[in-house]
N, CA, C and O atoms as CSV, one atom per row, in Angstrom:
chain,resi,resn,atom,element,x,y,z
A,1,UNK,N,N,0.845,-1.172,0.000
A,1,UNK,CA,C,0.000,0.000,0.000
A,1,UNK,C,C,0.891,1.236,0.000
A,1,UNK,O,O,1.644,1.412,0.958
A,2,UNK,N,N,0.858,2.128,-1.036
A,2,UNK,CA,C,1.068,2.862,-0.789
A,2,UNK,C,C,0.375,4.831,-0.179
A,2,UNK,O,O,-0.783,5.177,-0.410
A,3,UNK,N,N,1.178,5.560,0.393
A,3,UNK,CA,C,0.513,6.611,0.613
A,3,UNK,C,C,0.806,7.445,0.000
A,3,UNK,O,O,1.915,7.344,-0.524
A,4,UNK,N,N,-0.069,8.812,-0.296
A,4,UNK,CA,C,0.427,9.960,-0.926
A,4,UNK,C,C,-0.185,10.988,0.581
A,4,UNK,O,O,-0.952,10.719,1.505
A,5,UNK,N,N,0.468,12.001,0.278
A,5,UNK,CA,C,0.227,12.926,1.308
A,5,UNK,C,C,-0.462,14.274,0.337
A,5,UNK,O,O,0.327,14.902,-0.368
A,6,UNK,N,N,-1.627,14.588,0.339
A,6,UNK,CA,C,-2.242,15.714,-0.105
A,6,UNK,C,C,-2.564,16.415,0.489
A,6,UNK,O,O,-3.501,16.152,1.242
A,7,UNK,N,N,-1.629,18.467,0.490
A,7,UNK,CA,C,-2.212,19.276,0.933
A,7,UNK,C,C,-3.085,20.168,0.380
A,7,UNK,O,O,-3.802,20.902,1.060
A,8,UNK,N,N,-3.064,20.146,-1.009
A,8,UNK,CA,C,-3.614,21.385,-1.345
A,8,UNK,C,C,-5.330,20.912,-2.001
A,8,UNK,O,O,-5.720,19.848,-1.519
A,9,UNK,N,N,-5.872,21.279,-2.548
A,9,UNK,CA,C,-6.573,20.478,-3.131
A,9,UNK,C,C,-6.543,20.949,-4.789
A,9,UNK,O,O,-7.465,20.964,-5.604
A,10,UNK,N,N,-5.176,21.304,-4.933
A,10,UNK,CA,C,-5.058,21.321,-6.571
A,10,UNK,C,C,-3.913,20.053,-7.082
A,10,UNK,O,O,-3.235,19.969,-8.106
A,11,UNK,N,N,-4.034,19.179,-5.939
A,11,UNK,CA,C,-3.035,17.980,-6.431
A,11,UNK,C,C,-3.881,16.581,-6.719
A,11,UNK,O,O,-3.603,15.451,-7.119
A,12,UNK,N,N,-5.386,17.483,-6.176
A,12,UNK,CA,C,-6.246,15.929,-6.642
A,12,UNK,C,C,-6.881,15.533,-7.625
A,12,UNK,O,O,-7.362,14.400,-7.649
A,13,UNK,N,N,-7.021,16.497,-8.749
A,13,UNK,CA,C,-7.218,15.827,-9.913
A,13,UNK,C,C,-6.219,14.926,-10.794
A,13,UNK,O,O,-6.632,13.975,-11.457
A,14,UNK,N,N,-4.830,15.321,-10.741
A,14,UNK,CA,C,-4.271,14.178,-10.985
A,14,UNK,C,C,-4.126,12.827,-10.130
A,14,UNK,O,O,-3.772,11.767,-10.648
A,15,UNK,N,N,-4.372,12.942,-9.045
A,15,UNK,CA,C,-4.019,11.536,-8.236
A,15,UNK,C,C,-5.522,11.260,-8.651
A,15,UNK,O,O,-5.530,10.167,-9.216
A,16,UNK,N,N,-6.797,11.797,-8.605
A,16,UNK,CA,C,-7.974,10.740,-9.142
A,16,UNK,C,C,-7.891,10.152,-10.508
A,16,UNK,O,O,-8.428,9.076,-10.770
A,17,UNK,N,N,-7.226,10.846,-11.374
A,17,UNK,CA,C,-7.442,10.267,-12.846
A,17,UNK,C,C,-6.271,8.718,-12.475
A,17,UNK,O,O,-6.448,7.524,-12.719
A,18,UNK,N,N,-5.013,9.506,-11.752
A,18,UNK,CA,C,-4.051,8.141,-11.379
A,18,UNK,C,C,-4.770,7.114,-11.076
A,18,UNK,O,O,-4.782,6.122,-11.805
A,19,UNK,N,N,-5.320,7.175,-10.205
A,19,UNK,CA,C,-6.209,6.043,-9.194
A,19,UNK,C,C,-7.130,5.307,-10.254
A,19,UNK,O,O,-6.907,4.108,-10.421
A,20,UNK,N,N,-8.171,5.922,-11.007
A,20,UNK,CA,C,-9.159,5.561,-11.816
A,20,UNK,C,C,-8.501,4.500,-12.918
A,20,UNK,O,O,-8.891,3.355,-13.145
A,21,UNK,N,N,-7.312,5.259,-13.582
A,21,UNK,CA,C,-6.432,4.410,-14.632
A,21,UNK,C,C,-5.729,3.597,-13.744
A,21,UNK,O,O,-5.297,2.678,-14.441
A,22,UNK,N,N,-5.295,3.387,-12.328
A,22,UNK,CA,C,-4.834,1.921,-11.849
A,22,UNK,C,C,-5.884,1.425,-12.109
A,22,UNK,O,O,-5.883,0.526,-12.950
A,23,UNK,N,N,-7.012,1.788,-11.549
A,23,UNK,CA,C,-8.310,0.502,-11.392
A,23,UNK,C,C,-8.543,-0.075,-12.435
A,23,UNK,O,O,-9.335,-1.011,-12.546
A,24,UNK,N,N,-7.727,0.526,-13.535
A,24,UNK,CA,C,-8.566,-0.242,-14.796
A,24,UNK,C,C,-9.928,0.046,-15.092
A,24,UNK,O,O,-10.856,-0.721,-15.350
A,25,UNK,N,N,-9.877,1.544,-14.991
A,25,UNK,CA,C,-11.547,2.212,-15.265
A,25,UNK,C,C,-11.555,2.879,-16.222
A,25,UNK,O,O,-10.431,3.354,-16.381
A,26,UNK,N,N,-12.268,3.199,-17.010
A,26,UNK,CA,C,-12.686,4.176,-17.839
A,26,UNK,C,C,-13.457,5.814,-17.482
A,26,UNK,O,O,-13.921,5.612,-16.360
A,27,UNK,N,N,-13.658,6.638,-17.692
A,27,UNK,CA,C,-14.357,7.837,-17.110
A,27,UNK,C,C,-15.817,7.256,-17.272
A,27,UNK,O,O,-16.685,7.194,-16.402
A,28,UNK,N,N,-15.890,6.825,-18.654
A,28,UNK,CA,C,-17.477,6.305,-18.503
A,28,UNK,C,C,-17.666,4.901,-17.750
A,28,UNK,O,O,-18.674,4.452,-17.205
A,29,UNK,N,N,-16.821,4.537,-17.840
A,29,UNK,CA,C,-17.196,2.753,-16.420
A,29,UNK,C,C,-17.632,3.953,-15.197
A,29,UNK,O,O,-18.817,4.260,-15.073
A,30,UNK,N,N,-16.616,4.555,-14.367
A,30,UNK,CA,C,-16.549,5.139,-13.585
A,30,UNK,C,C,-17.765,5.880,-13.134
A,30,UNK,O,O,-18.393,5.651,-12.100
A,31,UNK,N,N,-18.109,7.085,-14.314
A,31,UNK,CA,C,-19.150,7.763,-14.468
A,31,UNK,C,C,-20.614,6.785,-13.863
A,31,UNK,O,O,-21.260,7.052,-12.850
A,32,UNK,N,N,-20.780,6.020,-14.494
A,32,UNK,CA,C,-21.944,4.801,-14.553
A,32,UNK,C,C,-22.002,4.531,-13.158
A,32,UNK,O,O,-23.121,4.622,-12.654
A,33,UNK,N,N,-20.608,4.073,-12.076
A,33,UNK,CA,C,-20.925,3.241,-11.050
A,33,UNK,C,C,-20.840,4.562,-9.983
A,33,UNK,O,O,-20.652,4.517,-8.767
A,34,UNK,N,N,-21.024,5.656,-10.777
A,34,UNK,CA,C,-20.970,7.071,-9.750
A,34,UNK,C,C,-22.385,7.499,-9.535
A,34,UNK,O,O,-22.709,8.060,-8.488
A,35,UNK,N,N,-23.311,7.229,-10.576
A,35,UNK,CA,C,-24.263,7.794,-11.051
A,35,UNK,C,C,-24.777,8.846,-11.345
A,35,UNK,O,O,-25.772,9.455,-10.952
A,36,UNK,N,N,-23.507,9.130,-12.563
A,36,UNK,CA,C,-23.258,10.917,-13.272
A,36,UNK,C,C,-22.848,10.345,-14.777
A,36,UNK,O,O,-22.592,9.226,-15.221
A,37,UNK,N,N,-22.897,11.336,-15.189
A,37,UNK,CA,C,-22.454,11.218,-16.927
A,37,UNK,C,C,-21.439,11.520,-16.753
A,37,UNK,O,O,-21.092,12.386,-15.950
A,38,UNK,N,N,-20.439,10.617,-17.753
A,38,UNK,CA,C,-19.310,10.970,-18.575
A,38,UNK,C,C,-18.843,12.806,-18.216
A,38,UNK,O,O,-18.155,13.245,-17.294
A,39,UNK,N,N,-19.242,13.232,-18.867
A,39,UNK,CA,C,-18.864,15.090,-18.670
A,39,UNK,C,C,-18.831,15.100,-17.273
A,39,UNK,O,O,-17.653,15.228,-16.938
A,40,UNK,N,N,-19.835,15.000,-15.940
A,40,UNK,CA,C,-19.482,15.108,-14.762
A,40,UNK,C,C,-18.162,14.689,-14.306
A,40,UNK,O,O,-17.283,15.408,-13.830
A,41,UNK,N,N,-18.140,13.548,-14.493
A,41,UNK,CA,C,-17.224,12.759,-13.648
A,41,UNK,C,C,-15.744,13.406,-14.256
A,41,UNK,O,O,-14.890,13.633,-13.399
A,42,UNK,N,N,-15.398,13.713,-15.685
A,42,UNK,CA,C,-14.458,14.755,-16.431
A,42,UNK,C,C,-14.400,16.281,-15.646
A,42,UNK,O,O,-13.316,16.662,-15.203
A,43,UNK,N,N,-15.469,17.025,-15.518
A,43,UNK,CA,C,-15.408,18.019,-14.627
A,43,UNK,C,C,-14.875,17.835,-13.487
A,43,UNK,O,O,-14.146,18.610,-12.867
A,44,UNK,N,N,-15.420,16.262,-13.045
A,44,UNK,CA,C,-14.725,16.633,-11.209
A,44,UNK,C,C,-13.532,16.054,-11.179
A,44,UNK,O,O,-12.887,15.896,-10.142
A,45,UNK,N,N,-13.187,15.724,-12.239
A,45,UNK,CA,C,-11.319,14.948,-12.280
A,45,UNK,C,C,-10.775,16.259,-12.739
A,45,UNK,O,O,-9.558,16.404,-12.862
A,46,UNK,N,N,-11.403,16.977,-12.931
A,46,UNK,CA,C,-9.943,18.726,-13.424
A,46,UNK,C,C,-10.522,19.645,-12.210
A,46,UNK,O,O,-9.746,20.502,-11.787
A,47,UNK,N,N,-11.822,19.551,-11.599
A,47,UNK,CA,C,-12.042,20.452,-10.448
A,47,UNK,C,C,-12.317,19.952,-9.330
A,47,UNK,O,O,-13.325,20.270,-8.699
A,48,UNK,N,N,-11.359,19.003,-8.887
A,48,UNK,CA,C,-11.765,18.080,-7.940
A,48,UNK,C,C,-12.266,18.978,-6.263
A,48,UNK,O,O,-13.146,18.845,-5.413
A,49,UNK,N,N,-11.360,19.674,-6.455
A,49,UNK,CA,C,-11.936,20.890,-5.437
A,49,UNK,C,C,-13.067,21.546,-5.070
A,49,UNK,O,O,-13.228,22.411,-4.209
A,50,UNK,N,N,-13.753,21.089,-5.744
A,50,UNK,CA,C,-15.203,21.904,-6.107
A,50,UNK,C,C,-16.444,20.522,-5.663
A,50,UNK,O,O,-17.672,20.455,-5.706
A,51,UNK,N,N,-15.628,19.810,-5.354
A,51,UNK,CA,C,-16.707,18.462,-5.798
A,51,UNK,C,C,-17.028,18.351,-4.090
A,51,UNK,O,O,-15.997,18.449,-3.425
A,52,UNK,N,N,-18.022,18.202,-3.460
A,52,UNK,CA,C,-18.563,17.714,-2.252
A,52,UNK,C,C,-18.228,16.451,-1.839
A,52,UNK,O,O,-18.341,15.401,-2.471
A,53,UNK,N,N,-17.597,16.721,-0.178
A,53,UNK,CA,C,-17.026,15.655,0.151
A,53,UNK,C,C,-17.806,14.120,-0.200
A,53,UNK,O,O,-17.052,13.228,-0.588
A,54,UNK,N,N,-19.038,13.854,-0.096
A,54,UNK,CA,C,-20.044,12.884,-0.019
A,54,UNK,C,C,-19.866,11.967,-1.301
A,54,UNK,O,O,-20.023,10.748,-1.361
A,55,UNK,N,N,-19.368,13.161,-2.682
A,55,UNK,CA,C,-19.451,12.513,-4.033
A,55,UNK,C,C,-17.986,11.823,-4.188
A,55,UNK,O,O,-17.763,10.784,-4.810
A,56,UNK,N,N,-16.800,12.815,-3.320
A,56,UNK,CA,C,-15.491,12.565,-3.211
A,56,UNK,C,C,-15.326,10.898,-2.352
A,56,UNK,O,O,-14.527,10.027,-2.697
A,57,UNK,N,N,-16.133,10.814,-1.401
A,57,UNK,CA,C,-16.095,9.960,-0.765
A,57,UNK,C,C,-16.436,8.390,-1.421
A,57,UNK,O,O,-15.930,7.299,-1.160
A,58,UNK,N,N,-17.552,8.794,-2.415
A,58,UNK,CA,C,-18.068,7.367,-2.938
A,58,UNK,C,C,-17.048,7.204,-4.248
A,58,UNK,O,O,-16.442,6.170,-4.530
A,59,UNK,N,N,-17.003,8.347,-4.915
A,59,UNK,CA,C,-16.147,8.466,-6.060
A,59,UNK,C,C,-14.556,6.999,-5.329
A,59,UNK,O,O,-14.546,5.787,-5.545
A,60,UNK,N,N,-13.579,7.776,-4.571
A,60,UNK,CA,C,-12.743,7.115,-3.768
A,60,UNK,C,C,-12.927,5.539,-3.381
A,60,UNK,O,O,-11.972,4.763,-3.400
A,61,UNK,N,N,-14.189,5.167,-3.045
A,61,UNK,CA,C,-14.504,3.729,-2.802
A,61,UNK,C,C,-15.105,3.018,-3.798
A,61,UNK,O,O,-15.721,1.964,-3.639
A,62,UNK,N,N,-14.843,3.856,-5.291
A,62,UNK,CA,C,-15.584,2.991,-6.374
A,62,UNK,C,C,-13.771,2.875,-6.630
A,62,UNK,O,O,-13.425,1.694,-6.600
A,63,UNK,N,N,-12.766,3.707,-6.832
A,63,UNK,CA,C,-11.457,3.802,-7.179
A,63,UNK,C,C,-10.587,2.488,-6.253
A,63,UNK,O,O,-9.595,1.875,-6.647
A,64,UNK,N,N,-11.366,2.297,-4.840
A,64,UNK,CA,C,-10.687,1.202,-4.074
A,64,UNK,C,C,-9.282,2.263,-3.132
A,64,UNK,O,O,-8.229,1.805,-2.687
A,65,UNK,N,N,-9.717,3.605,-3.075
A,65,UNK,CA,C,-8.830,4.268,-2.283
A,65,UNK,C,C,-9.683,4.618,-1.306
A,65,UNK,O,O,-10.895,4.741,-1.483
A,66,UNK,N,N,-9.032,4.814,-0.116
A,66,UNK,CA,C,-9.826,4.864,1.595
A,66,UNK,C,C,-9.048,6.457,2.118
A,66,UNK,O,O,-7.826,6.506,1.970
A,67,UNK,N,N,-9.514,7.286,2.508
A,67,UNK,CA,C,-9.243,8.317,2.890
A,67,UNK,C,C,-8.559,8.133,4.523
A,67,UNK,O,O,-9.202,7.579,5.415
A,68,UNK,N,N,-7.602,8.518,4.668
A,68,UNK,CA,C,-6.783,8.241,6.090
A,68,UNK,C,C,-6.568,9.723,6.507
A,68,UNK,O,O,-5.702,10.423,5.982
A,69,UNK,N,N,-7.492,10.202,7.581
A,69,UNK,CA,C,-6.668,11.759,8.038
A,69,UNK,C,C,-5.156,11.384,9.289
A,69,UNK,O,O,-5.046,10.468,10.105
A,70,UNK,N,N,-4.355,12.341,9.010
A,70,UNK,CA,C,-3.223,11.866,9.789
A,70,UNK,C,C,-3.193,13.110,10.455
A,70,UNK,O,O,-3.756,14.064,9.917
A,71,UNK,N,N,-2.518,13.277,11.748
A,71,UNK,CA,C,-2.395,14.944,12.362
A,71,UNK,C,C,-0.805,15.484,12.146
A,71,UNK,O,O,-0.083,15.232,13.110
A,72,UNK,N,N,-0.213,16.127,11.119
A,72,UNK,CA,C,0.735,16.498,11.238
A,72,UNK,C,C,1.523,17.239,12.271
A,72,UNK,O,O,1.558,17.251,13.501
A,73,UNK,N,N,2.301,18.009,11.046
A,73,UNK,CA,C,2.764,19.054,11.484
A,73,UNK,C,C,1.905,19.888,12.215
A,73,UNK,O,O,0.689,19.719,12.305
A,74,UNK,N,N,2.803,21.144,12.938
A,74,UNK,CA,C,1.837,22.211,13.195
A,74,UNK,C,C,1.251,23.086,12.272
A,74,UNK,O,O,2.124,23.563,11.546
A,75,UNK,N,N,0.030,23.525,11.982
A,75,UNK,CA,C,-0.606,24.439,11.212
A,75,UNK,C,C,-0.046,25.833,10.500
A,75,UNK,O,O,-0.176,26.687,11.377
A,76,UNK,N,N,0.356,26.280,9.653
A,76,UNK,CA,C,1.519,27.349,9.318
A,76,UNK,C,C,1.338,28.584,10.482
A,76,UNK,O,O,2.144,29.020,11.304
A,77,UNK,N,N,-0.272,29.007,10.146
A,77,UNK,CA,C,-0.985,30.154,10.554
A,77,UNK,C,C,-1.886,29.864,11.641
A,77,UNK,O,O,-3.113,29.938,11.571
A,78,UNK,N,N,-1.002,29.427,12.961
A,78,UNK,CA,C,-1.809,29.154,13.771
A,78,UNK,C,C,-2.070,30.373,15.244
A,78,UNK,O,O,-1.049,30.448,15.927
A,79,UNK,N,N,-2.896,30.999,15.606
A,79,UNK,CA,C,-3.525,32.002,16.637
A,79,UNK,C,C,-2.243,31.844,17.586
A,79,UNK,O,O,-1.721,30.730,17.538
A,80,UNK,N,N,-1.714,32.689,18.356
A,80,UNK,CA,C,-1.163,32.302,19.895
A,80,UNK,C,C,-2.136,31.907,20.556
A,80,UNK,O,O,-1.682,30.975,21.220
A,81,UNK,N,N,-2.981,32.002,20.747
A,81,UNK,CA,C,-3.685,31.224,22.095
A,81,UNK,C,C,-4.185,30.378,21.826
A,81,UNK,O,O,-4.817,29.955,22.794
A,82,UNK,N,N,-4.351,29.551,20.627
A,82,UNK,CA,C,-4.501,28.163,19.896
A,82,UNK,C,C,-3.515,27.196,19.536
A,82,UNK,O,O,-3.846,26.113,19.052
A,83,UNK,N,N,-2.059,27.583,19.784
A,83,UNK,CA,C,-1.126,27.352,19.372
A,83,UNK,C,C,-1.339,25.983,20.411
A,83,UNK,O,O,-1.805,24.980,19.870
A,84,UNK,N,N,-1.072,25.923,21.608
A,84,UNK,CA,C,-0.954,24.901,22.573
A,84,UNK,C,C,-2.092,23.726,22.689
A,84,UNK,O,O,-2.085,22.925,23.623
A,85,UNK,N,N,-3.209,23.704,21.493
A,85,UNK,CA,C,-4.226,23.223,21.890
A,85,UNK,C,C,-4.273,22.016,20.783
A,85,UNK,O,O,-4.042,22.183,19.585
A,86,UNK,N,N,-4.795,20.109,21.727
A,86,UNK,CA,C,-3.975,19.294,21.014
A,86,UNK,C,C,-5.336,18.715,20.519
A,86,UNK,O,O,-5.340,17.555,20.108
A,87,UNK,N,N,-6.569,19.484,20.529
A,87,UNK,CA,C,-7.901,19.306,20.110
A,87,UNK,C,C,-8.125,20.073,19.133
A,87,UNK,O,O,-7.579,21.172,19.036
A,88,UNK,N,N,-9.171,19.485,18.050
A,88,UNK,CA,C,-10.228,20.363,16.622
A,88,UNK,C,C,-10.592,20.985,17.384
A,88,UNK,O,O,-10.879,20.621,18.524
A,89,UNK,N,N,-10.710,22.609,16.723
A,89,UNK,CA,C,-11.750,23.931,17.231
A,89,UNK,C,C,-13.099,23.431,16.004
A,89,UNK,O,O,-13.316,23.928,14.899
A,90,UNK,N,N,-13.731,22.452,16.602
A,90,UNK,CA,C,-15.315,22.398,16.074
A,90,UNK,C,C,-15.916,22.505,17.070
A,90,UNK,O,O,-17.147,22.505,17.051
């Protein structure tokens, strides 16, 4: 197994088209088991950024990739009085 580490979210349209062409998919196989047309599923492989986590999520488990959050580093731009805190502000 390997991992990739994604920060930005302009590095994920190429790792989805990657992923899709390991699986041995087509945009339209893909499209079909997404339940979107061809053109969608093309839109959200160049604007993957734009696409809602929910569609990202099933999209990913039709590809056979599993989303892993990891807690890095520290945050670039993080508050001083947030700085020390080893909990999500949700």
């Amino acid at each position: 197994m390997t991992d990739f580490t994604v920060r930005t979210s302009e590095q994920l349209p190429e790792l989805l088209q990657a992923f899709r062409k390991q699986a041995g998919l087509t945009q339209a196989e893909t499209a079909l088991r997404l339940g979107v047309t061809q053109q969608t599923l093309s839109a959200l492989e160049r604007n993957a950024e734009k696409v809602s986590a929910g569609r990202l999520m099933r999209l990913l488990s039709i590809l056979g990739v599993e989303l892993v959050l990891r807690k890095g580093a520290q945050p670039a731009s993080v508050p001083p009085d947030r700085a020390d805190s080893s909990r999500p502000n949700w």
